[in-house]
N, C-alpha and C positions, 0 to 999 in steps of 0.2 A: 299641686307642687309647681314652683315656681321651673319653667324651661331650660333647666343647664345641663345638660348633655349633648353627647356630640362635638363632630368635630371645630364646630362654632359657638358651642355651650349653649343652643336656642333652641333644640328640640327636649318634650316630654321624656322623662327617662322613662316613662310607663310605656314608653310606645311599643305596639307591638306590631308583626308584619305576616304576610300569610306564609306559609309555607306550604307550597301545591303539593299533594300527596304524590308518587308513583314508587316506580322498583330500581332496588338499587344492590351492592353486594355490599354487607356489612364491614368493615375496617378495610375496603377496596377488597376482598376476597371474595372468589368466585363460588368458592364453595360455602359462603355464607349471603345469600340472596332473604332480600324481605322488602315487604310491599309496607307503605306506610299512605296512610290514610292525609285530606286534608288536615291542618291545625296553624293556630298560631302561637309566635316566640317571642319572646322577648326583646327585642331592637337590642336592648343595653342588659349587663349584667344588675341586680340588684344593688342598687346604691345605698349608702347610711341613710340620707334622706329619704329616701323610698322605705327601710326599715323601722324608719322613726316613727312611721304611723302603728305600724305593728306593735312595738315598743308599747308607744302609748295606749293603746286601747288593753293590753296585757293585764290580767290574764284574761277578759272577756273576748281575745283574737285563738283561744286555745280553738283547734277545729271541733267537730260535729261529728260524731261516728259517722265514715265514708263519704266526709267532704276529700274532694281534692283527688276526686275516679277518675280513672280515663276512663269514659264512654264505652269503652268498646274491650276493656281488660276485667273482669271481675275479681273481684278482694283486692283492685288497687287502692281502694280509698285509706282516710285513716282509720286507723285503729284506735280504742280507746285504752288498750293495755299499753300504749305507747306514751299517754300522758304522762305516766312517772319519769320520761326522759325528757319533759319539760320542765323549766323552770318555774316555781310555785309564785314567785311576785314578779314585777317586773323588776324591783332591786335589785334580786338572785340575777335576773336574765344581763341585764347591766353589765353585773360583773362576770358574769362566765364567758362573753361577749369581746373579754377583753385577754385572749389568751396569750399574748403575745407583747411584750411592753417595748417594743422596737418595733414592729409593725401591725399591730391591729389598727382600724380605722375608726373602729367605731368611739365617738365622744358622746359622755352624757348630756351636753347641749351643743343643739346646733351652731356649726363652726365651718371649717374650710374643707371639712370633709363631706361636706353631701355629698359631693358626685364620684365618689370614691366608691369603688365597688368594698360591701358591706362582706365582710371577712371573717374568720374565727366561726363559723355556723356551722353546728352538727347536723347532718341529715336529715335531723327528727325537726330543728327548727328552722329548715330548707321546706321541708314537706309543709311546715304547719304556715309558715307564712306564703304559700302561691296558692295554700288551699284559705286563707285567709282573704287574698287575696281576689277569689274570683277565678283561679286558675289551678294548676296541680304542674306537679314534677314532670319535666319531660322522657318517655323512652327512652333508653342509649339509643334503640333505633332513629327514633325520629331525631337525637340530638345529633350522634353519626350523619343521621340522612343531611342535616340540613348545613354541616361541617361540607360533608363530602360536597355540596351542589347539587345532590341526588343524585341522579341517572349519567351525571358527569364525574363522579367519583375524583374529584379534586384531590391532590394528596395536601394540599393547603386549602382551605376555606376558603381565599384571595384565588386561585391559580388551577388550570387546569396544567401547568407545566410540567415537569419533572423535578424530582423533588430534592435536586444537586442545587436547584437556584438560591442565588442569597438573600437569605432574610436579613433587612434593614429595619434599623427605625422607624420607617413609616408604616409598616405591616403588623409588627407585633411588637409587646411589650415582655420581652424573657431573658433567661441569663444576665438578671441587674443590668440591663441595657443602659445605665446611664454610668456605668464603672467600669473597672476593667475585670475583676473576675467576681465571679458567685462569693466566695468569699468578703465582697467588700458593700453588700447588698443595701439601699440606701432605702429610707422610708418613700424618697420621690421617684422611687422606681415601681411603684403602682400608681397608675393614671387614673386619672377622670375617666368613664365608661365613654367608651366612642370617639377617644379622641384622633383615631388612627383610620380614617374613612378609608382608605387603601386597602386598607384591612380586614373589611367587609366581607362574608360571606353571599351568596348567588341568591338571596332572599333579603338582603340588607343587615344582616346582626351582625354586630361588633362585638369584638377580643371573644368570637369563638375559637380563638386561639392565642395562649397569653393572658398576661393580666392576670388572673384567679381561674383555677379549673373551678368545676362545673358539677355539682350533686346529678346527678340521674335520679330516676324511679328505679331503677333495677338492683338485683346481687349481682354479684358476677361469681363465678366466670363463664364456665360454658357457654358457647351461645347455644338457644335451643335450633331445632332443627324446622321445624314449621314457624314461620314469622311472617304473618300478618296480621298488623298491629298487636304485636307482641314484647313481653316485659317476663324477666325471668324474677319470681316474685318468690321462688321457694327452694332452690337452691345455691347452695355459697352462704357467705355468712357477713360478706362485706358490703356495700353497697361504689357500685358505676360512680368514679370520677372522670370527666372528659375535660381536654381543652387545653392543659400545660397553664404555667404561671409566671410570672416575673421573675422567679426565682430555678425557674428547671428549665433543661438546654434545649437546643433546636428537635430533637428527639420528639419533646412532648405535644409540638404547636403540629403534628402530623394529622391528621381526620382520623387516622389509622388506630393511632396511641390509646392502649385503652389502660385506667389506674382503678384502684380502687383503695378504700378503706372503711374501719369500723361505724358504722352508724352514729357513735356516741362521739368521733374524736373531731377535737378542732385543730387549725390551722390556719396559717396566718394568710397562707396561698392559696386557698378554699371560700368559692362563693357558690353562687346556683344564679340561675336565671329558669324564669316559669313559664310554662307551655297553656292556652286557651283551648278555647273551641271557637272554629269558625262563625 
């Protein structure tokens, strides 16, 4: 793929960066600690362009039974009773793709949306393309950890400050930032991935706050009680959204914030970014 991402449009949107493992308290809570292992992240949220490959290769990009493991979690891979919540051609995928007729990004041919974070994805086809990819779902902890700064438990991704400070325009993209209230929410109030360097988390990712929240590996809610490198994989019934979106208020861009919802459901304010191995 051609370099447009960032806040100069000249870097890979595949890029991705390390993220040094150590210990941290989970949503800044002390009585939620967990140790998270080296991995890497994604610099940018998944763009249309970066989707398009998926797209095309469909259905032969369906995963492998237990592609897309974390290393170090057993029964995180795919499932294959999971397939019936893909889409059977890529026509089908096209159109379910496009849940939103006011703000979905995705276009059946390449257009001005490549570098638009890729939008409307169910969980199931979150998981299927980073295990597609070469890569799998991030933890809530490791996506937590890497929000927080780690061991600096940032209440912003940008900031070890206090979390009365003003969020501007250059930091994130939320609450229809280019209008005056949520109600008036405009299709060019979702950006280009990375276009807010300021914005940056303490390992270099961009709109880990704002922009589109963020599929996790996990359900939620409880968190478990032993966490290292750990993923709650059998109770709840929803699956971990992190991160806040163009459309939800200063609340959501917290490291803290934690969402969730059904495995199967889309939205317009719903993307994912995929975690590697060192």
């Amino acid at each position: 793929m051609a370099p447009t991402c960032g806040p100069t449009r000249n870097e890979s949107c595949c890029a991705t960066t390390a993220v040094w493992g150590g210990s941290f308290n989970r949503s800044n809570d002390s009585e939620h600690p967990a140790q998270v292992s080296d991995f890497l992240l994604d610099r940018f949220e998944v763009t249309v362009g970066r989707f398009r490959a998926f797209v095309d290769a469909y259905p032969g990009s369906f995963p492998d039974p237990g592609a897309g493991k974390h290393p170090k979690i057993e029964g995180s891979g795919w499932d294959s009773r999971w397939n019936g919540y893909l889409a059977s051609s890529a026509a089908l995928l096209k159109d379910e793709v496009k849940c939103d007729a006011m703000f979905r990004t995705w276009t059946d041919t390449a257009g001005d949306n490549e570098s638009l974070p890729m939008n409307c994805l169910s969980w199931y086809e979150a998981f299927a393309f980073c295990a597609w990819d070469g890569g799998r779902l991030p933890t809530e902890a490791e996506w937590n950890y890497s929000a927080a700064g780690g061991d600096e438990q940032r209440p912003y991704p940008w900031s070890t400050s206090p979390t009365d400070e003003t969020i501007d325009r250059s930091l994130a993209g939320y609450g229809c930032t280019w209008t005056d209230t949520s109600e008036k929410c405009k299709f060019t109030d979702i950006w280009p991935v990375g276009s807010l360097k300021t914005g940056d988390g303490r390992w270099g990712q961009a709109n880990l706050a704002g922009n589109v929240r963020e599929w996790a590996l996990d359900m939620k809610w409880d968190y478990s009680e032993d966490c290292t490198d750990c993923a709650n994989l059998e109770e709840g019934y929803e699956r971990v959204l992190r991160g806040g979106s163009f459309s939800d208020d200063a609340q959501y861009l917290l490291s803290s914030t934690r969402d969730s919802d059904d495995a199967t459901t889309r939205r317009p304010y719903v993307g994912v970014r995929c975690a590697k191995e060192p």
